[in-house]
DSSP file (Angstrom, degrees, kcal/mol; ACC not computed):
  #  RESIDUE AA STRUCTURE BP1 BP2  ACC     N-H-->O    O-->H-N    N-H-->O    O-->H-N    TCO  KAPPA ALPHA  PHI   PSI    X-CA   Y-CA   Z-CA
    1    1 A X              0   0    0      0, 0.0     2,-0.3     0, 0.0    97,-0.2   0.000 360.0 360.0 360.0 129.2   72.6  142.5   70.3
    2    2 A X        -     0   0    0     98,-0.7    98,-0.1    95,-0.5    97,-0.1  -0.685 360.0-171.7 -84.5 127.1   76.0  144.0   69.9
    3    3 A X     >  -     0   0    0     -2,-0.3     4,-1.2     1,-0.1     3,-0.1  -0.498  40.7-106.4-101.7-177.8   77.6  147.5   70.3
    4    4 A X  H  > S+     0   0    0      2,-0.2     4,-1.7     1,-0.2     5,-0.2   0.797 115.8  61.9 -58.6 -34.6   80.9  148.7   69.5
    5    5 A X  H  4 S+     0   0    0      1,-0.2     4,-0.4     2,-0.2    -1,-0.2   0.568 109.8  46.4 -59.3 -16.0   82.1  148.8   73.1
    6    6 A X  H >> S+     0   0    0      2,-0.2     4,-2.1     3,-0.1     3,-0.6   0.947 106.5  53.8 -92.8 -51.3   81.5  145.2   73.0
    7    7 A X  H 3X S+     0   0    0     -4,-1.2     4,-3.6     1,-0.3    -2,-0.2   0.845 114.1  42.2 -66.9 -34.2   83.1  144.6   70.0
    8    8 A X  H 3X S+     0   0    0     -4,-1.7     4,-1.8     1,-0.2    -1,-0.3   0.793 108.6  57.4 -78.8 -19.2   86.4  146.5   71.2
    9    9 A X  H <> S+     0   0    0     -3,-0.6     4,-2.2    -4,-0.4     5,-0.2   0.947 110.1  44.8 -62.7 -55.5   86.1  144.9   74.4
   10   10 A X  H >X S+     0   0    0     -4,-2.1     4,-1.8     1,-0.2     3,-1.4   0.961 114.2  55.1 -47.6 -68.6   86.3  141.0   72.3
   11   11 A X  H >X S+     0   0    0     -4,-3.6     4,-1.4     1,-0.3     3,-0.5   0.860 109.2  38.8 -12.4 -82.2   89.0  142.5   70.3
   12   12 A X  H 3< S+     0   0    0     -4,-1.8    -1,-0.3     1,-0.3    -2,-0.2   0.609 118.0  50.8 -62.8 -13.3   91.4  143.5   73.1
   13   13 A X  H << S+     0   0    0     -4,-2.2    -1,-0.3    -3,-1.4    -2,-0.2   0.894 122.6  37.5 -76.0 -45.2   90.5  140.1   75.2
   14   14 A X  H << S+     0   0    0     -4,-1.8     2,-0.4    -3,-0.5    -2,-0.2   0.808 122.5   3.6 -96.8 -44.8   91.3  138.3   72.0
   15   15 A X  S  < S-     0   0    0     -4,-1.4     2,-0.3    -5,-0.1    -1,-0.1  -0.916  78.3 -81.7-139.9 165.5   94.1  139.7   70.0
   16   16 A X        -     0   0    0     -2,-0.4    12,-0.9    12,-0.1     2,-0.6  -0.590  44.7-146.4 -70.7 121.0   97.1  142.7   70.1
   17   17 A X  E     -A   27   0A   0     -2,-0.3    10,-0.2    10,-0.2     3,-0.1  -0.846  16.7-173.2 -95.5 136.8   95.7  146.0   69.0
   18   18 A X  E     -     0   0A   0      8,-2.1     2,-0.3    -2,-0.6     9,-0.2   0.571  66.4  -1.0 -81.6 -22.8   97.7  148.2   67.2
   19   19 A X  E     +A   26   0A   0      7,-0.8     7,-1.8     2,-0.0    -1,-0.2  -0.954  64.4 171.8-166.1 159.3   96.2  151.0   66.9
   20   20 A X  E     +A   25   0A   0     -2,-0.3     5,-0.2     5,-0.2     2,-0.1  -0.659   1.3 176.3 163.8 127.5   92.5  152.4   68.0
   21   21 A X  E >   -A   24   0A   0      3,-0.6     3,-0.7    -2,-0.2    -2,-0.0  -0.307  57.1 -68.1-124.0-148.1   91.0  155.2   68.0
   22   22 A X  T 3  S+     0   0    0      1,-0.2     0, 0.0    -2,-0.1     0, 0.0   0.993 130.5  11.2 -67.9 -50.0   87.2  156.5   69.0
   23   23 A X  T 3  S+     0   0    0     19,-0.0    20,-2.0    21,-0.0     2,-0.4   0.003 123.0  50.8-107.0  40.8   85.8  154.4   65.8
   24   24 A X  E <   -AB  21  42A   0     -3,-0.7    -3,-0.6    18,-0.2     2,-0.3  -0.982  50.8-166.7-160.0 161.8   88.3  152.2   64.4
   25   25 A X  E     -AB  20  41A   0     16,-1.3    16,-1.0    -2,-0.4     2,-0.3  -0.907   9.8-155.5-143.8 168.8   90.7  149.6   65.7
   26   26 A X  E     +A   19   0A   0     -7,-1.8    -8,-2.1    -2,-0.3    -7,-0.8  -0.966  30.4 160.0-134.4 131.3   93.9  148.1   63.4
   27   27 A X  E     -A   17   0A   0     12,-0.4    12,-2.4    -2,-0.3     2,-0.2  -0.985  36.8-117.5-144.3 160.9   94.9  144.3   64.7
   28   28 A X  B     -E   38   0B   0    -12,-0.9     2,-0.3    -2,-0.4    10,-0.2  -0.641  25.0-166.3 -98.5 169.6   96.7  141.7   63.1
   29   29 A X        -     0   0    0      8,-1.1     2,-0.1    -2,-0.2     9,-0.0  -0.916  17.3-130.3-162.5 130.9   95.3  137.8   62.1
   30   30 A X        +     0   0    0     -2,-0.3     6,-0.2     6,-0.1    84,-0.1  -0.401  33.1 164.5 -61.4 137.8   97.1  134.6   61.1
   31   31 A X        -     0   0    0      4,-0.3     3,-0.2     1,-0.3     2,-0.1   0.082  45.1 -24.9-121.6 -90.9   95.8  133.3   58.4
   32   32 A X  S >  S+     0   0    0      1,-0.2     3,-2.3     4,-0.1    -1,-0.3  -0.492 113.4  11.4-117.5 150.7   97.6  130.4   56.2
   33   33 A X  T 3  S-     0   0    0      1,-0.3    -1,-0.2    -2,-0.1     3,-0.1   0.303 126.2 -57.1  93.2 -29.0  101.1  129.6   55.8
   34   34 A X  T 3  S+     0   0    0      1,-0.5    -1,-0.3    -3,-0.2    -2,-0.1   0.017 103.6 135.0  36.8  10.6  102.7  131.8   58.7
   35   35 A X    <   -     0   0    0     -3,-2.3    -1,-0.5     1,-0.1    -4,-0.3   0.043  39.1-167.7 -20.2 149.7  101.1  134.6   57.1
   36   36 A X        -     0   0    0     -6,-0.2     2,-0.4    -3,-0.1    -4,-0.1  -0.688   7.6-151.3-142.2-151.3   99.3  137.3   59.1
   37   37 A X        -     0   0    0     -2,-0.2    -8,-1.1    92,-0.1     2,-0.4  -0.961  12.6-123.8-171.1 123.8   96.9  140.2   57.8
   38   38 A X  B     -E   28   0B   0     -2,-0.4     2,-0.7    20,-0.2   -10,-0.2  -0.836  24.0-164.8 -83.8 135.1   96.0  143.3   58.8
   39   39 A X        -     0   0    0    -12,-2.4   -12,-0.4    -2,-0.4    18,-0.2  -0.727   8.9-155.1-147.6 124.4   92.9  144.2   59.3
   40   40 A X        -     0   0    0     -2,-0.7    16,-2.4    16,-0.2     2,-0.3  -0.502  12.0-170.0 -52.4 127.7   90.8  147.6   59.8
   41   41 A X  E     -BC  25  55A   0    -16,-1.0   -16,-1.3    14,-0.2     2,-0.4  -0.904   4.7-176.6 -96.7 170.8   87.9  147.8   61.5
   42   42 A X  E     -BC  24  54A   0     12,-1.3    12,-1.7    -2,-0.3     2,-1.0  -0.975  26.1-135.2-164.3 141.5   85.5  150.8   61.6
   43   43 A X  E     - C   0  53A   0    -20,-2.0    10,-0.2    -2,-0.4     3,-0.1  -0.690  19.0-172.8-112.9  92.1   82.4  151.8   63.2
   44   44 A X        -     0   0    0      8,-1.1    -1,-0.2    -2,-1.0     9,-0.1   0.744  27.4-139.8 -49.4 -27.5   80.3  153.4   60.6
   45   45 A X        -     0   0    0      7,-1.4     7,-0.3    -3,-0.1    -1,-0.1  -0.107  49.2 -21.7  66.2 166.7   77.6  154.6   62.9
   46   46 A X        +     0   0    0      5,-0.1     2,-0.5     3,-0.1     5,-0.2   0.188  62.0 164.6 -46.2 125.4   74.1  154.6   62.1
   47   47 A X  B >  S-F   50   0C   0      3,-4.0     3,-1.5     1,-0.2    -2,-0.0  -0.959  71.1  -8.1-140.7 143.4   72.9  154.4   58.5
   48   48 A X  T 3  S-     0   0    0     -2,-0.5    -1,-0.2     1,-0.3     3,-0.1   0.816 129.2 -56.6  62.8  31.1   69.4  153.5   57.3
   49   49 A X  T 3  S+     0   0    0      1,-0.2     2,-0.5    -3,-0.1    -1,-0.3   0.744 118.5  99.5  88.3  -2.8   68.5  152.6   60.8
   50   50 A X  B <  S-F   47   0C   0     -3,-1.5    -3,-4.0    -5,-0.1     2,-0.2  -0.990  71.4-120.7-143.8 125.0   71.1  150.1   61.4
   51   51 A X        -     0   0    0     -2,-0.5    47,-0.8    -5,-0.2     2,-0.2  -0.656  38.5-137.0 -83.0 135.4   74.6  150.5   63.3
   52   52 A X        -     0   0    0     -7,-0.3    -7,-1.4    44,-0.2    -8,-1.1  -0.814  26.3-172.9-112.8 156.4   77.4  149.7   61.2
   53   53 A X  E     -CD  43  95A   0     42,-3.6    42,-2.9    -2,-0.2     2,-0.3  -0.858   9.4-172.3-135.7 148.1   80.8  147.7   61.2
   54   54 A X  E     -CD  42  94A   0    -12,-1.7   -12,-1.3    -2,-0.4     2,-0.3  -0.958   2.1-169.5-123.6 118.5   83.4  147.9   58.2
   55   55 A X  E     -CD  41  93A   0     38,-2.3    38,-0.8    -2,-0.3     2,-0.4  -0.887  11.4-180.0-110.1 144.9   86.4  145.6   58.2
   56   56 A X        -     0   0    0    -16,-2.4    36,-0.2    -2,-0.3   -16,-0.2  -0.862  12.4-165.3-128.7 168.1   88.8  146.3   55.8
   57   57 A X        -     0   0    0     -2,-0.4    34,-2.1   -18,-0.2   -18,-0.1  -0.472  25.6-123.0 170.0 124.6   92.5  144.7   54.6
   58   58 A X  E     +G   90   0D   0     32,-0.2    32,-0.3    -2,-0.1   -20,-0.2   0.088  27.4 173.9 -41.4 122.6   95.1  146.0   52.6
   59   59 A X  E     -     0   0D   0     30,-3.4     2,-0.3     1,-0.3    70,-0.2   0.746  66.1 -41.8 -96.7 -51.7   96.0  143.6   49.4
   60   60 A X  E     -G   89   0D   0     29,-1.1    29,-1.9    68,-0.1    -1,-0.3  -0.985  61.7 -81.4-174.3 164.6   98.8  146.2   47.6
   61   61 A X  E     -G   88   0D   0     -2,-0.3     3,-0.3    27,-0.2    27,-0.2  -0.377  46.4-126.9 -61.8 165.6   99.5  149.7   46.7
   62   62 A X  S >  S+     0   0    0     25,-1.0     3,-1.1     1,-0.2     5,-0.3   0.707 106.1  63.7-104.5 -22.3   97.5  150.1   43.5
   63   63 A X  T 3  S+     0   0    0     24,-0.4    -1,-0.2     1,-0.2     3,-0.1   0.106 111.1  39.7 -60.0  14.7  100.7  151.4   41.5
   64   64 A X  T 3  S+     0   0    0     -3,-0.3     2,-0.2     1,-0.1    -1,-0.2   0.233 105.7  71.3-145.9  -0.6  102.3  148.0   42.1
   65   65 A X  S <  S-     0   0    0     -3,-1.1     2,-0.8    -5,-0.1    59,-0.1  -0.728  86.9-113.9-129.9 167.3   99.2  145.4   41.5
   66   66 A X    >>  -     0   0    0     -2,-0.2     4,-1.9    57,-0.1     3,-1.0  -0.862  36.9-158.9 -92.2  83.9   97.7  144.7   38.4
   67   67 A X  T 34 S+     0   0    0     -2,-0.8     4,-0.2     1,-0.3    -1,-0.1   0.471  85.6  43.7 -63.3 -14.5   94.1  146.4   39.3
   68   68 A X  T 3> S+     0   0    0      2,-0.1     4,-1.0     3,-0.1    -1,-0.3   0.817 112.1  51.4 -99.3 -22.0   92.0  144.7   36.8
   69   69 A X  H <> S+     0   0    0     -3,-1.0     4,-0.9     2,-0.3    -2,-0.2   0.663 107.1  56.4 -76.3 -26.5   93.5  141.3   37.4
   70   70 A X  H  X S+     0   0    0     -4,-1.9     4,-1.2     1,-0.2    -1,-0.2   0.895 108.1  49.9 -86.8 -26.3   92.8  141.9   41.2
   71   71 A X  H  4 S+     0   0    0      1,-0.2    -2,-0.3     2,-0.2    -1,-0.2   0.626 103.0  58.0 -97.6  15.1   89.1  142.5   40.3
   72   72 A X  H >X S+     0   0    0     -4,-1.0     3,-2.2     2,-0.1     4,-0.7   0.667 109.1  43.3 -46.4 -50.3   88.9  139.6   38.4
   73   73 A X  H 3< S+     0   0    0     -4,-0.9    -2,-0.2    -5,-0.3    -3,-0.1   0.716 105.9  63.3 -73.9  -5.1   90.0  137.4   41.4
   74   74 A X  T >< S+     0   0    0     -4,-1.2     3,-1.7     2,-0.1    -1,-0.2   0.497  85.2  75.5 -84.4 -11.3   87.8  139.2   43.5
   75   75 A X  T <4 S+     0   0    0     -3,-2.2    -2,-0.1     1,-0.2    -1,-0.1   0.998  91.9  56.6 -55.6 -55.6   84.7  138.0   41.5
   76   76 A X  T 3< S+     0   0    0     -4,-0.7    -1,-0.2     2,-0.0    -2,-0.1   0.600  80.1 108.4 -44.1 -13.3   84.9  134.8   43.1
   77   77 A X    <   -     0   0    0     -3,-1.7     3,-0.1     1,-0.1    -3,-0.0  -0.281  61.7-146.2 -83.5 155.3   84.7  136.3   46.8
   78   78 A X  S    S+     0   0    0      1,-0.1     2,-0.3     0, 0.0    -1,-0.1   0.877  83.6  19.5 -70.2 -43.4   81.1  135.4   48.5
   79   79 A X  S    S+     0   0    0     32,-0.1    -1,-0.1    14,-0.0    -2,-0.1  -0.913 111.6   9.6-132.2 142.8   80.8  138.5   50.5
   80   80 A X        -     0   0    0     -2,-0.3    13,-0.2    14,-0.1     2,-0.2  -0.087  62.3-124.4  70.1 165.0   82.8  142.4   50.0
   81   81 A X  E     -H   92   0D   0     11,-2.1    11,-1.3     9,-0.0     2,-0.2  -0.962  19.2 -85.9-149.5 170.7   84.8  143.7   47.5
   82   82 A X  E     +H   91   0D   0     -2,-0.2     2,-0.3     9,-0.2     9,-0.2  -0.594  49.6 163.1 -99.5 140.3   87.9  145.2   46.5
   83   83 A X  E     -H   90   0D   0      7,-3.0     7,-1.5    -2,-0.2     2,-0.2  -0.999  36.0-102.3-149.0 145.5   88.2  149.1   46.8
   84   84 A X  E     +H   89   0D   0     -2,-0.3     2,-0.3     5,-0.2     5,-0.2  -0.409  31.7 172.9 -67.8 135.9   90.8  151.9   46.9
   85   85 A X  E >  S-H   88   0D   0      3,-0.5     3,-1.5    -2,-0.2    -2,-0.1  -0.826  71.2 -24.6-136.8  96.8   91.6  153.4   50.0
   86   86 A X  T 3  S-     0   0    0      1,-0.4     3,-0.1    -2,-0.3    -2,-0.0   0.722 132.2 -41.6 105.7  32.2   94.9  156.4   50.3
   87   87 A X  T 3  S+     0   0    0      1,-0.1   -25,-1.0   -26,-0.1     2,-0.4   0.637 124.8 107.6  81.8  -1.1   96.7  154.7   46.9
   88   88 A X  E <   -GH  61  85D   0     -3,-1.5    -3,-0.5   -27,-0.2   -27,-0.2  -0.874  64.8-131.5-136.3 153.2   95.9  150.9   48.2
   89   89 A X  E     -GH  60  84D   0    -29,-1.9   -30,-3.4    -2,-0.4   -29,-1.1  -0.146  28.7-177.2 -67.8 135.0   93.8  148.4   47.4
   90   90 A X  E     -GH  58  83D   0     -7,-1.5    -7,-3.0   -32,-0.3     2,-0.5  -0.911  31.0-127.7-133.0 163.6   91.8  146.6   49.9
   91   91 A X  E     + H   0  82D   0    -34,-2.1     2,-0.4    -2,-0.4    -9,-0.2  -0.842  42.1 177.1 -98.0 118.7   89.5  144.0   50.5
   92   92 A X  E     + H   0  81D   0    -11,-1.3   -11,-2.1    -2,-0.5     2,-0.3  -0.922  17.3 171.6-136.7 133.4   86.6  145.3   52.3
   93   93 A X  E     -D   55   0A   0    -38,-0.8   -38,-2.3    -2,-0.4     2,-0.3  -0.964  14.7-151.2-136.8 167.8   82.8  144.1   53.8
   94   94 A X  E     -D   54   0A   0     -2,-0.3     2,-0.3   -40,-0.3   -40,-0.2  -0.839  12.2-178.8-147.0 145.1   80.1  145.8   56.1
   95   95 A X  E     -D   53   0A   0    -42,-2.9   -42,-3.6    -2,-0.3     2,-1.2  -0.982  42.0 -97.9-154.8 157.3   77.6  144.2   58.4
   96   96 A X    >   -     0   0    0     -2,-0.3     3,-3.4   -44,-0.2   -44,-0.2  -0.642  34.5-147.3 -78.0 100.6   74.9  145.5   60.6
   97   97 A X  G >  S+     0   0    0     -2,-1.2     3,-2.6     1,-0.3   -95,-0.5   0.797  95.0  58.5 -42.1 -39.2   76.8  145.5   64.1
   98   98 A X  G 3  S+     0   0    0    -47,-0.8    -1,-0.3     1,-0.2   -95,-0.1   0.579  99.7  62.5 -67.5  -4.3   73.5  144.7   66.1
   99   99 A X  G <  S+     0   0    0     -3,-3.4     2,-0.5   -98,-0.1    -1,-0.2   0.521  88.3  79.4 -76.4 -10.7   73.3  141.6   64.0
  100  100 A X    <   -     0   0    0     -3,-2.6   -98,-0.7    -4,-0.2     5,-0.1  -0.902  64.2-158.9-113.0 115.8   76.6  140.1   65.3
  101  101 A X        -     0   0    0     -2,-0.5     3,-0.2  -100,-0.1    -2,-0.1  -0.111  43.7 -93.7 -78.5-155.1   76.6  138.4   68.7
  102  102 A X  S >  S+     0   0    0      1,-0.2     3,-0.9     2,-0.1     4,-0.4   0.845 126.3  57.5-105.9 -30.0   80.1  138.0   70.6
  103  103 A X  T 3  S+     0   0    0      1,-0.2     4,-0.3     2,-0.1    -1,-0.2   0.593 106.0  52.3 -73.2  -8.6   80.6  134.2   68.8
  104  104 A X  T 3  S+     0   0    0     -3,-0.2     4,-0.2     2,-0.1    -1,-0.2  -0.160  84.1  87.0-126.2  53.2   80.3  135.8   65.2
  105  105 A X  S X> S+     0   0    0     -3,-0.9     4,-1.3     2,-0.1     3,-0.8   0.798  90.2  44.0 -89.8 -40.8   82.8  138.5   65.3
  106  106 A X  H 3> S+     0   0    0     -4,-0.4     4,-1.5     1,-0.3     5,-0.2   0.923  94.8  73.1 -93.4 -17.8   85.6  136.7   64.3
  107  107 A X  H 34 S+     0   0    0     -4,-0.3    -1,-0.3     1,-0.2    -2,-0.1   0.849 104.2  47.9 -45.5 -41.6   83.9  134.8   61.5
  108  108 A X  H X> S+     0   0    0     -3,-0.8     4,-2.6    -4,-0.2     3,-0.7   0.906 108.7  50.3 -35.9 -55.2   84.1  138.4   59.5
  109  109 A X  H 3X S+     0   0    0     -4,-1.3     4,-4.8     1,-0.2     3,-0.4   0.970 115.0  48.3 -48.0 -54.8   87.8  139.2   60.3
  110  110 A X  H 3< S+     0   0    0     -4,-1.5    -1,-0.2     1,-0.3    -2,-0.2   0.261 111.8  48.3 -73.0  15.3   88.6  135.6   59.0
  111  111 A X  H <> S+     0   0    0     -3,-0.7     4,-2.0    -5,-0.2    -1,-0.3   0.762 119.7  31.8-119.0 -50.7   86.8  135.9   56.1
  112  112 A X  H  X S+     0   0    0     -4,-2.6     4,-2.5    -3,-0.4     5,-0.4   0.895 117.7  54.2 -84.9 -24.5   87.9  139.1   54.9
  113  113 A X  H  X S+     0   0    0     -4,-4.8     4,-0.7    -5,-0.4    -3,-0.2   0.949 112.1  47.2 -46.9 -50.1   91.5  138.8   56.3
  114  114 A X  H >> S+     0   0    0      2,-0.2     4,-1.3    -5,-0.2     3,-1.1   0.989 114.3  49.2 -58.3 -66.5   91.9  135.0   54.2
  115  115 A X  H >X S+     0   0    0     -4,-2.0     4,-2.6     1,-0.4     3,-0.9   0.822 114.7  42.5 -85.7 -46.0   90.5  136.7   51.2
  116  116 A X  H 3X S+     0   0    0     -4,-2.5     4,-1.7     1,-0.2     5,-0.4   0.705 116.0  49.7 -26.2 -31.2   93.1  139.8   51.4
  117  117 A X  H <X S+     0   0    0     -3,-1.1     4,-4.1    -4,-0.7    -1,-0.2   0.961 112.2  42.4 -93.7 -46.2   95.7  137.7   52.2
  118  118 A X  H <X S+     0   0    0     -4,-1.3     4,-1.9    -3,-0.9     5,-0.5   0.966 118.1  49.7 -80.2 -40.4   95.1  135.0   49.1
  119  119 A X  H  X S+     0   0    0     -4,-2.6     4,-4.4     1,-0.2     5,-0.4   0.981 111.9  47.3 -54.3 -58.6   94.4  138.3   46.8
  120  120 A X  H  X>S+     0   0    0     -4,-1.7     4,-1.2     2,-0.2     5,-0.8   0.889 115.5  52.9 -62.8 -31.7   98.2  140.2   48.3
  121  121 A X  H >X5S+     0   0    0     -4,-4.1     4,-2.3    -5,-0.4     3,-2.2   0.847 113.6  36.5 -64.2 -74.1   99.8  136.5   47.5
  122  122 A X  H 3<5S+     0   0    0     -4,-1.9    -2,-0.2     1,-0.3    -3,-0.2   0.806 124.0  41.4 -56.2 -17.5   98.7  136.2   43.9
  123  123 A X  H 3<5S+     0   0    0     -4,-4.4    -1,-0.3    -5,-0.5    -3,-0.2   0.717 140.0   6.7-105.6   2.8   99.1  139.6   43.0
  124  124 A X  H <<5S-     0   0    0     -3,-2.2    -2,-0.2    -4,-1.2    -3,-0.2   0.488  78.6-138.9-147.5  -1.9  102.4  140.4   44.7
  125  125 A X  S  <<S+     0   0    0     -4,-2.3    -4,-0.2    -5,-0.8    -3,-0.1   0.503  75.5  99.7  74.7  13.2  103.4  136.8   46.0
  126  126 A X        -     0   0    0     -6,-0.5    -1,-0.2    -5,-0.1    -2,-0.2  -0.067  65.6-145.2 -79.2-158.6  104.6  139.0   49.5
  127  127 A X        +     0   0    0     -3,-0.1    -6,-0.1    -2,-0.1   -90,-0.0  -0.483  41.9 142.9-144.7  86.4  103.1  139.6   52.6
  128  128 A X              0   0    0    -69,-0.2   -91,-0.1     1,-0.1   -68,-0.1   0.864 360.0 360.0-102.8 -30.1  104.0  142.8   53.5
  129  129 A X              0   0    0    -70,-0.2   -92,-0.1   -71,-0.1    -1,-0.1   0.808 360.0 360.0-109.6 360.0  100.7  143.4   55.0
């Protein structure tokens, strides 16, 4: 079973963090291409009995993306969905932290980071994040 202290410990062994505060971390991850990703995590704290993790990652400002066209492509994703956060759109999913042992953290990152990353190509053909 996994806490947060663990999770932030894996992190910082494993990749550069950028920012991190008492419940959140920001780190980057390649995905495709020489592409990278940003990607938010956040430590929800308990809900319904269960400690919770959020990863988020930025696709585009929503005054610059075509916002129904990004939730059409978003149908396809297996897990999360795309949601507004401060004016931008992100790709975002939650899991029950205690669920996660220390060999299936990064399957999350990679999961929502790839899907951010393919949405912020087709809808703005950068990578700015």
């Amino acid at each position: 079973m996994a806490s947060w202290d663990d999770l932030v410990l894996w992190v910082r062994v494993r990749y550069e963090v950028m920012a991190q505060d008492q419940h959140s971390l920001t780190f980057r991850l390649p995905t495709s291409d020489d592409r990278t990703q940003l990607v938010y995590v956040h430590h929800k704290g308990v809900v319904d009995g269960h400690d919770w993790l959020q990863i988020e990652s930025p696709i585009g400002r929503l005054d610059e993306i075509d916002t129904r066209r990004l939730l059409e492509l978003a149908e396809d994703a297996v897990v999360g969905g795309a949601v507004a956060v401060g004016g931008v759109a992100v790709f975002r999913h939650a899991t029950p932290l205690e669920d996660l042992s220390f060999a299936e953290f990064d399957a999350p990152f990679r999961l929502v980071t790839r899907i951010a990353d393919q949405l912020e190509h087709a809808l703005t053909g950068t990578d700015r994040y």
